[in-house]
VOPAGU-2260 file (C-alpha; in pm, 1 decimal, decimal comma):
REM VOPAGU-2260
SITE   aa  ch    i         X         Y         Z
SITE  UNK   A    0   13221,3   10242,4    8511,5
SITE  UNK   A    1   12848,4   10304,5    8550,5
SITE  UNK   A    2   12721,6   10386,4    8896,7
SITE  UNK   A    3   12406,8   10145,8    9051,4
SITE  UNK   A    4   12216,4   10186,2    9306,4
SITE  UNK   A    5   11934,2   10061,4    9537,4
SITE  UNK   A    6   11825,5   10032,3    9850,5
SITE  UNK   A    7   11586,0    9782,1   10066,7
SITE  UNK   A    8   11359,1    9841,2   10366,1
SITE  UNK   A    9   11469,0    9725,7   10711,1
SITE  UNK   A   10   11219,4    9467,5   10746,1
SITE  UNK   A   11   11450,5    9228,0   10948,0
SITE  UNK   A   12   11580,6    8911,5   10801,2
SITE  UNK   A   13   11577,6    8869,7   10401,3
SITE  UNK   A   14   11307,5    8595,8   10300,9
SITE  UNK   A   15   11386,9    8405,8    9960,3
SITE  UNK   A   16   11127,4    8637,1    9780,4
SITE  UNK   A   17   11395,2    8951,8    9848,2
SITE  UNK   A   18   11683,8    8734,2    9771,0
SITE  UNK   A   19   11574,5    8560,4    9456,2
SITE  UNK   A   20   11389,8    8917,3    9329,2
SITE  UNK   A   21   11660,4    9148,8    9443,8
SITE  UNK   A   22   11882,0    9097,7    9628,2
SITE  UNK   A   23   12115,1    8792,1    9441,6
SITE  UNK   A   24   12141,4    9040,8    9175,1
SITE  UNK   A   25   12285,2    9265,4    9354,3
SITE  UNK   A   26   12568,2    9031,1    9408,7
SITE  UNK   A   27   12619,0    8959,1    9023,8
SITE  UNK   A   28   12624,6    9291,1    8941,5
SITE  UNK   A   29   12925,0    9446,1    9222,0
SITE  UNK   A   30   13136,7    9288,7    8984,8
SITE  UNK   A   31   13078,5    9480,6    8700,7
SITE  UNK   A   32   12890,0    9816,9    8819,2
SITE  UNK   A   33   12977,9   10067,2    9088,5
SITE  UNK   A   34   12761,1    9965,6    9306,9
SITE  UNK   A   35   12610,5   10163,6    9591,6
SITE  UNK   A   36   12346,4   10007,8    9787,8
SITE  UNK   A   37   12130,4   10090,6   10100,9
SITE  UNK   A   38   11914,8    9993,2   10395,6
SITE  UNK   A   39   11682,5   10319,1   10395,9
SITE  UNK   A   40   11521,0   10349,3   10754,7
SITE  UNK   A   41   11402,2   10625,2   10693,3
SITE  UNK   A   42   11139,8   10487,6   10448,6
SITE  UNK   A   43   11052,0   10287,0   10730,2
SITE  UNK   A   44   10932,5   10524,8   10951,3
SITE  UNK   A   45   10634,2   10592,6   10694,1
SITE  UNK   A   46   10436,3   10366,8   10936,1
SITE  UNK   A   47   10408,1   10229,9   11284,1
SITE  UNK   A   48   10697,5   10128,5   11417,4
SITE  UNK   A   49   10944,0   10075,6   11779,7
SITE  UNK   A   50   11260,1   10233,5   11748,5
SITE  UNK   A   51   11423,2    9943,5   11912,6
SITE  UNK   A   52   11243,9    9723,7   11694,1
SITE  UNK   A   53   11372,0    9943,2   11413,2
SITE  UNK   A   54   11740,6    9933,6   11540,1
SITE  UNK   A   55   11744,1    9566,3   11535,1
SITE  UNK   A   56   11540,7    9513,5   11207,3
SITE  UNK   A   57   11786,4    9757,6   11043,7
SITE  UNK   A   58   12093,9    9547,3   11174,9
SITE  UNK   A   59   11924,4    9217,8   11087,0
SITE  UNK   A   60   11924,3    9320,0   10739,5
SITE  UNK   A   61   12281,5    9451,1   10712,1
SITE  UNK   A   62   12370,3    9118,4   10856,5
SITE  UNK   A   63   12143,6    8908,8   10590,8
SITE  UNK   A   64   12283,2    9140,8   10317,8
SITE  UNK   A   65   12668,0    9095,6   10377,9
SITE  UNK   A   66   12603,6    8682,0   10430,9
SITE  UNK   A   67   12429,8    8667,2   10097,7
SITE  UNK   A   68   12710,5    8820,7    9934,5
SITE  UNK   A   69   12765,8    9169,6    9972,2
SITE  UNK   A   70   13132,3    9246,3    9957,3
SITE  UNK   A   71   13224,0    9576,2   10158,6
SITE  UNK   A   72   13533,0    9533,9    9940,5
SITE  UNK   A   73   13335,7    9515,2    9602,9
SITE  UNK   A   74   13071,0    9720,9    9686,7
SITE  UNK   A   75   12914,1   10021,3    9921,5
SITE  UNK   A   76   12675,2    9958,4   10213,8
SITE  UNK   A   77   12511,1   10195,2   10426,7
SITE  UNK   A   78   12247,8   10324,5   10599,8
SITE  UNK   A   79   12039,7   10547,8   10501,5
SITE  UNK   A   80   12014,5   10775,6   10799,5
SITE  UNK   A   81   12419,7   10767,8   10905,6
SITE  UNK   A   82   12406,9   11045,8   10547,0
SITE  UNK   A   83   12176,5   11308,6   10661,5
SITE  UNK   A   84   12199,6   11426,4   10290,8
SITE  UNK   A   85   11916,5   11203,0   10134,3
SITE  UNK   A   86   11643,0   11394,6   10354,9
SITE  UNK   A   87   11853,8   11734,8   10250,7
SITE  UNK   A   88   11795,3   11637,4    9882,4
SITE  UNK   A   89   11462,0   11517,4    9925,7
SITE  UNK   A   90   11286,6   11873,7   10124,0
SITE  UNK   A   91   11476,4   12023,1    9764,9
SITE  UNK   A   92   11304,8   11784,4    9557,5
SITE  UNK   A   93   10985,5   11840,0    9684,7
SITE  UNK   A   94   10999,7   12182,7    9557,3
SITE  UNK   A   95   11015,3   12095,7    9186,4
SITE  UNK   A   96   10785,5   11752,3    9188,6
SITE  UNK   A   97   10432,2   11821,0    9091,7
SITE  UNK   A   98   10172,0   11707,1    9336,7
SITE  UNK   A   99    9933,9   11578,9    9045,8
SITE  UNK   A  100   10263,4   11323,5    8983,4
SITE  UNK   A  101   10275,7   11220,5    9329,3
SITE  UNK   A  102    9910,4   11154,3    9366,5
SITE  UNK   A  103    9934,7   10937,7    9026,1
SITE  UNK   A  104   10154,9   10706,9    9194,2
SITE  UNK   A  105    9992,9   10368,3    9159,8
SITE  UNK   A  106   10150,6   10252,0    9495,4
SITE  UNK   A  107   10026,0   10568,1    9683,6
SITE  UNK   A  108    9666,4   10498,3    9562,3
SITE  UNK   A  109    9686,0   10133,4    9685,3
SITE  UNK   A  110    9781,4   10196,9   10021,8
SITE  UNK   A  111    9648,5   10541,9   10086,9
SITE  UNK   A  112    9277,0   10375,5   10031,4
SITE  UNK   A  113    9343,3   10097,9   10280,6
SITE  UNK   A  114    9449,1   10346,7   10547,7
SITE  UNK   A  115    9167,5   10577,9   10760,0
SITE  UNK   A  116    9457,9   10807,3   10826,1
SITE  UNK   A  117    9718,9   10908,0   10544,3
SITE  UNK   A  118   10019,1   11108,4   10641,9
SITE  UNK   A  119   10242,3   11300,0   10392,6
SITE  UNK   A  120   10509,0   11060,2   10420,6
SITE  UNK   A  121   10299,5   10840,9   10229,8
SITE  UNK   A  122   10260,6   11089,2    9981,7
SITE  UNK   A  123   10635,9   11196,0    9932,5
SITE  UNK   A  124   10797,2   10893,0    9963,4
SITE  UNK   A  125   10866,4   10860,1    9596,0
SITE  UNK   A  126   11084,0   11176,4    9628,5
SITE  UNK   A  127   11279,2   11066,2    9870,6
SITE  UNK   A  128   11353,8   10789,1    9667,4
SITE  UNK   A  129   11418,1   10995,8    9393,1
SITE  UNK   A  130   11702,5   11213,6    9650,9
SITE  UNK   A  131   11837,7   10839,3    9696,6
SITE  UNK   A  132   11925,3   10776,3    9328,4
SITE  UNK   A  133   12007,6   11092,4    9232,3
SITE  UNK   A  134   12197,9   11183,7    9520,0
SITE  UNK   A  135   12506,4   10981,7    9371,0
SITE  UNK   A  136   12418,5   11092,8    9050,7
SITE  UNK   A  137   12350,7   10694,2    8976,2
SITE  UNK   A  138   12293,4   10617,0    8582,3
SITE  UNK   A  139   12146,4   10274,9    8656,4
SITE  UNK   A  140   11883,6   10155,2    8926,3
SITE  UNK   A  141   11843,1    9765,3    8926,7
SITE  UNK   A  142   11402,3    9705,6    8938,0
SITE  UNK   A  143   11133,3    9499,4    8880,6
SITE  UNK   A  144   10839,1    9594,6    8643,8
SITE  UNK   A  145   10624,7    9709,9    8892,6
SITE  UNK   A  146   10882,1    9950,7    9003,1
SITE  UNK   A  147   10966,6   10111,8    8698,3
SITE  UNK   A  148   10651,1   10438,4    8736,9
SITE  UNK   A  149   10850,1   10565,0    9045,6
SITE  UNK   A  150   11210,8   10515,1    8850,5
SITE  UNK   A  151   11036,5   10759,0    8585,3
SITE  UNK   A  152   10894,0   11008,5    8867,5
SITE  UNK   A  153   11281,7   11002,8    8968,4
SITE  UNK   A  154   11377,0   11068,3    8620,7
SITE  UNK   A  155   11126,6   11377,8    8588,0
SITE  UNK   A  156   11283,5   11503,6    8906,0
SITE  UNK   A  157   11642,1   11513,0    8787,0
SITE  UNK   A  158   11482,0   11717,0    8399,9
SITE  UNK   A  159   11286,2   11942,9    8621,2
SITE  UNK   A  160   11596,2   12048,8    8832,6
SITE  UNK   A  161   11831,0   12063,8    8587,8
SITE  UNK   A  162   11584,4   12328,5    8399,7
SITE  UNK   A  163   11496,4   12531,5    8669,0
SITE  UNK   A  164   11876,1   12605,3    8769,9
SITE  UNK   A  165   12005,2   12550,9    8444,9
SITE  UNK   A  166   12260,8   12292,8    8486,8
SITE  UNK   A  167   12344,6   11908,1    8407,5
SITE  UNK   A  168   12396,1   11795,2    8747,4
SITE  UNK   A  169   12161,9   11509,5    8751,3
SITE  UNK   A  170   12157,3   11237,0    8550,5
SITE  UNK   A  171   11850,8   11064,6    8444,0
SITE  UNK   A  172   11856,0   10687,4    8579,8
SITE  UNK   A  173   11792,8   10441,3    8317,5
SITE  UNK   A  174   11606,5   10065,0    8468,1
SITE  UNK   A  175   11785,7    9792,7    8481,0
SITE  UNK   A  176   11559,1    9530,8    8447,5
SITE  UNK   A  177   11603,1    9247,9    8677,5
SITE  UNK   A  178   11519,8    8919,0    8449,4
SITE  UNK   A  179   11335,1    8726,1    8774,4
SITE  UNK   A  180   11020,4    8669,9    8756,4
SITE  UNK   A  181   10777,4    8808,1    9038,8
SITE  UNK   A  182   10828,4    8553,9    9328,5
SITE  UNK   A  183   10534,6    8435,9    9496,5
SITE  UNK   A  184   10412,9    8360,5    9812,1
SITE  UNK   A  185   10385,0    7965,0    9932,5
SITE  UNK   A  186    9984,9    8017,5    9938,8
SITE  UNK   A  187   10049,4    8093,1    9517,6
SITE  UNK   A  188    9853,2    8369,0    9543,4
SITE  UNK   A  189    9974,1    8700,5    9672,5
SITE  UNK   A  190   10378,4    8814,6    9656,9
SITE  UNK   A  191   10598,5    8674,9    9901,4
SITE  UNK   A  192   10558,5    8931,7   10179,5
SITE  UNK   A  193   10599,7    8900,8   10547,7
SITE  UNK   A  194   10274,6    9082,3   10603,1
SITE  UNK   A  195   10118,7    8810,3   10426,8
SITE  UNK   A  196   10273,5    8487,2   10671,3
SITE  UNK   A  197   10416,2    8353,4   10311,8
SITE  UNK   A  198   10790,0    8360,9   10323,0
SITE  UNK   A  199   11059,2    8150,2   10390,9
SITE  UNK   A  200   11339,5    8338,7   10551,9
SITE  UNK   A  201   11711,1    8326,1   10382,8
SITE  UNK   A  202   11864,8    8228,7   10732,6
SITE  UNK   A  203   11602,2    7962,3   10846,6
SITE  UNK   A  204   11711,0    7632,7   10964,2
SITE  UNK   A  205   11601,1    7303,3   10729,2
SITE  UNK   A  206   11371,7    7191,0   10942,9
SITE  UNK   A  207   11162,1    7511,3   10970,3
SITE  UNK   A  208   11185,3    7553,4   10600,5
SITE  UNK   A  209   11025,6    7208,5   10583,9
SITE  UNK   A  210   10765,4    7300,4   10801,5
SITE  UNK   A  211   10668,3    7576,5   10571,6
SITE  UNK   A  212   10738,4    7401,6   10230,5
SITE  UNK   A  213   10574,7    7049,5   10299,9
SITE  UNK   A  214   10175,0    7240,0   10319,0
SITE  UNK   A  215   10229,9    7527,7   10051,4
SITE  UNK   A  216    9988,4    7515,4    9759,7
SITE  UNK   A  217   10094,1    7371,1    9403,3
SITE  UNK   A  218    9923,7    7298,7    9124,0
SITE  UNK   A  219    9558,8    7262,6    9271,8
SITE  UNK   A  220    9451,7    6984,0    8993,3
SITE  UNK   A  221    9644,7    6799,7    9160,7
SITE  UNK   A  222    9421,2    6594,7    9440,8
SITE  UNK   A  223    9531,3    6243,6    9440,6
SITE  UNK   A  224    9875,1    6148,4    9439,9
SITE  UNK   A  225    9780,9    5966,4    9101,1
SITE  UNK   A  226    9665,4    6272,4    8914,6
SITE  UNK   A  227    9928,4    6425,9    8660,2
SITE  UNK   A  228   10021,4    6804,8    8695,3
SITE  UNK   A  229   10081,6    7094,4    8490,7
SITE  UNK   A  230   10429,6    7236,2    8630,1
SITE  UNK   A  231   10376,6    7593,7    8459,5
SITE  UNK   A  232   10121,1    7697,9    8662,1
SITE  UNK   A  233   10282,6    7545,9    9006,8
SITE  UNK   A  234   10465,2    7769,4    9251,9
SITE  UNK   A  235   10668,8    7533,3    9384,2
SITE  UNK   A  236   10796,2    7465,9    9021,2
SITE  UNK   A  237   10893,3    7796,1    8974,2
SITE  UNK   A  238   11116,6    7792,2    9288,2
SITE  UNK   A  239   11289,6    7519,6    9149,9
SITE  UNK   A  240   11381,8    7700,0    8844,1
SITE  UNK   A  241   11549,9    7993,8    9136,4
SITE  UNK   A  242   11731,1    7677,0    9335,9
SITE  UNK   A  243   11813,5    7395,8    9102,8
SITE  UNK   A  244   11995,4    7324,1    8736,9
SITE  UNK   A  245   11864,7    7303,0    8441,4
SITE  UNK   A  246   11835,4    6900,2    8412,8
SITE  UNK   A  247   11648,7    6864,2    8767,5
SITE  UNK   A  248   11399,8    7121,5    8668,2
SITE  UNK   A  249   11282,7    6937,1    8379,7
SITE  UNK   A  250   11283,6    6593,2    8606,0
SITE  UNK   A  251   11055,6    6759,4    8831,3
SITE  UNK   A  252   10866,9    6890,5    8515,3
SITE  UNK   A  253   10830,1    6525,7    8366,3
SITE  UNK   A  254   10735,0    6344,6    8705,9
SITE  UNK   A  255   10495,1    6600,2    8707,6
SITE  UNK   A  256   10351,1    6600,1    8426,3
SITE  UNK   A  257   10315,3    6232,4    8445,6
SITE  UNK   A  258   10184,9    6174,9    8818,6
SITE  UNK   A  259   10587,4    6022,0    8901,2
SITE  UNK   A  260   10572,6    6184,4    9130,8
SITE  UNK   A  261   10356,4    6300,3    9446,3
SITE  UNK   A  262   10364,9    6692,2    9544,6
SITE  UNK   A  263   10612,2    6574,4    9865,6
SITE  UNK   A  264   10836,7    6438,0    9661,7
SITE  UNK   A  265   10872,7    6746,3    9455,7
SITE  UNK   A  266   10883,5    6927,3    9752,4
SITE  UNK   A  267   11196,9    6709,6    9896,2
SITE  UNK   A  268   11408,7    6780,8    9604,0
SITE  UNK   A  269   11323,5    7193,6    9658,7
SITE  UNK   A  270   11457,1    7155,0   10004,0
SITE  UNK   A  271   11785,2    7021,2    9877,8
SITE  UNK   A  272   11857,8    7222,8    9628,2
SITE  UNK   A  273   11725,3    7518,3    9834,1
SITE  UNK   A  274   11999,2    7408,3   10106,4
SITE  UNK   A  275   12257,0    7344,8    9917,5
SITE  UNK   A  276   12204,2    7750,4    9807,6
SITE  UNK   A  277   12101,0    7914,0   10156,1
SITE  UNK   A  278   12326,3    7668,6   10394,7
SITE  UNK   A  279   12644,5    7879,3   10346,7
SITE  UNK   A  280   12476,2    8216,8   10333,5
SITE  UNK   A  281   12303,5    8075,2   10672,4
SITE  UNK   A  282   12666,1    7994,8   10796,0
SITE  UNK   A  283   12811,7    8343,8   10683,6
SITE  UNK   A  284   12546,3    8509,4   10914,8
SITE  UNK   A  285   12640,5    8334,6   11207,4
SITE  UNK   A  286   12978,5    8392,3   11186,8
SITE  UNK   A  287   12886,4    8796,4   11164,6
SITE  UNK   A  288   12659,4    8771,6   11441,4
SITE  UNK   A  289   12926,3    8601,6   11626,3
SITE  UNK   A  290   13183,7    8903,0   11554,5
SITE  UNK   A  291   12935,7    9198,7   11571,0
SITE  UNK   A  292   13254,1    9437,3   11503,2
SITE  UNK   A  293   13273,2    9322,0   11131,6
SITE  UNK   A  294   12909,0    9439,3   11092,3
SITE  UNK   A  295   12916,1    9758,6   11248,4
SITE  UNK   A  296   13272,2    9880,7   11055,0
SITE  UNK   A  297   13181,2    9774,3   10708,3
SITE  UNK   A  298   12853,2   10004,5   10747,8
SITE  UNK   A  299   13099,0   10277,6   10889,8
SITE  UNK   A  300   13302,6   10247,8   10627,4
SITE  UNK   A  301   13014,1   10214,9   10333,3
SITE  UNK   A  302   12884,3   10581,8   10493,2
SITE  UNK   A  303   13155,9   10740,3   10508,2
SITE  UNK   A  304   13243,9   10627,2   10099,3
SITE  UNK   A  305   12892,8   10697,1   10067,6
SITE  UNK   A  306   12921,5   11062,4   10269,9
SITE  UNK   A  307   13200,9   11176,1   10080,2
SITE  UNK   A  308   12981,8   11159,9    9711,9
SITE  UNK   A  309   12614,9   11282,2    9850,4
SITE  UNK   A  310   12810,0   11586,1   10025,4
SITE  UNK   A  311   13024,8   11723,5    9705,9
SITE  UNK   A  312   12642,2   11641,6    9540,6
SITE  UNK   A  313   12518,3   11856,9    9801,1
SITE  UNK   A  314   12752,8   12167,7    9786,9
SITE  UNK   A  315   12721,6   12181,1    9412,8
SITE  UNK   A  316   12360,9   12167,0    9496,4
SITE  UNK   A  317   12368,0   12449,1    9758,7
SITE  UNK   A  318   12568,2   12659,2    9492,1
SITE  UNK   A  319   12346,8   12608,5    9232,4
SITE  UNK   A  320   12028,0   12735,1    9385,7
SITE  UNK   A  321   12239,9   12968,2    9630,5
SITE  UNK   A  322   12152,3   12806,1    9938,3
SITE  UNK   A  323   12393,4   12967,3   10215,5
């Protein structure tokens, strides 16, 4: 069986962008794949952060993670810092990975030139990332488009190790495209981000998801009630496809289309279908907040399955380049 696997920053609660992009994918596939998956703090620590803040954000997540459908039985969770051997990997790493690759990175060139002070973190963060992956000598890594360049920098990283030390240890992660379309935000502009104020969280109640859904932007022809839409190029359309079948979609797309009806309306039938989706995952989390002993011994138990793999990796690592 082919090994996945990813990870996701601790950025507290999922919102819908992670879960429909990401994360309900990652569901589908622990029933086919291997699947080994991760809430990497120590990516998180690239910026400004509390460490309380951190502890709880990182807990938060495992919490959203299992409720949406993680099974510790089906699958591995962890964190990323309870195996000290993905920073190991990575200080190795950083010894084979060109600089002139690093500094090519299309994500370190966005950020780097929106911050006055840039620390190396930024720079290397794609190698750790690499040290993830290959670490459990993963053959697939689920993505999105706009994550394939640093898949590839991983996949130079596992040819240029295997060359210098002569050996086959690594093998070179192939994409596994995730078929969802970029989600975005509720202003229709910008990704669904936090950062941005445009989420909806996976484990809000109705009536705060209402209070977020009834003002987000749709199709901006749109100004009177009476004017008919084009459903392609609203948001809020798109989410439907995510949260309802196949014959409600294309009732929204006809009442639309022909001014049937009014943006809140559309809206109304979102919220349903978007409850009827998030209402149990909302009730799973409760119940694991409510027993916080479930939470902390599946993520015991995904580091130590976890542990065992990165440190045989690591001795035949050590070995290799004969380290000790």
């Amino acid at each position: 069986m082919s090994t996945i696997f990813s990870g996701i920053q601790p950025s507290g609660e999922l919102h819908i962008g992670n879960y429909l992009g990401a994360v309900k994918n990652w569901v589908q596939l622990q029933d086919r794949y291997e699947c080994i998956y991760c809430v990497v703090d120590y990516h998180a620590i690239i910026g400004s952060f509390e460490p309380d803040d951190l502890r709880r954000r990182t807990r938060e997540m495992a919490i959203s993670l299992f409720a949406a459908g993680l099974d510790p039985e089906k699958s591995t969770l962890f964190v990323q810092s309870m195996v000290p051997e993905h920073t190991e990997l990575a200080w190795i790493f950083n010894t084979v990975t060109p600089l002139g690759e690093l500094e090519r990175q299309t994500q370190f060139k966005d950020k780097a030139q929106r911050q006055e002070s840039v620390n190396a973190g930024l720079l290397i963060y794609p190698v750790l990332q690499a040290a993830d992956i290959l670490l459990y000598r993963a053959d697939l890594v689920p993505v999105g488009e706009d994550q394939v360049q640093h898949l590839e920098l991983a996949r130079e990283v596992a040819r240029k190790w295997n060359a210098k030390f002569a050996s086959e240890l690594f093998l070179e992660p192939k994409p596994l495209l995730t078929a969802t379309r970029r989600i975005m935000g509720l202003d229709g502009q910008s990704k669904m981000s936090k950062s941005l104020g445009n989420t909806i969280g996976l484990l809000e109640e109705p009536d705060a998801v209402w209070a977020k859904l009834r003002p987000a932007m749709t199709d901006p022809a749109r100004v009177r009630r009476t004017d008919p839409g084009t459903p392609e190029v609203c948001n809020i359309y798109h989410l439907h496809k995510a949260f309802n079948d196949e014959a409600t979609v294309e009732h929204v797309a006809v009442q639309c289309r022909s001014a049937g009806w009014g943006c809140i309306d559309c809206k109304k039938v979102l919220l349903d279908g978007m409850m009827r989706e998030l209402t149990p995952i909302r009730e799973r989390a409760r119940e694991l907040e409510a027993h916080p002993e479930l939470v902390t011994d599946a993520l015991a138990d995904g580091a130590a399955r976890s542990g065992k793999i990165a440190r045989e990796t690591m001795r035949v690592v050590r070995e290799t380049m004969g380290l000790r």
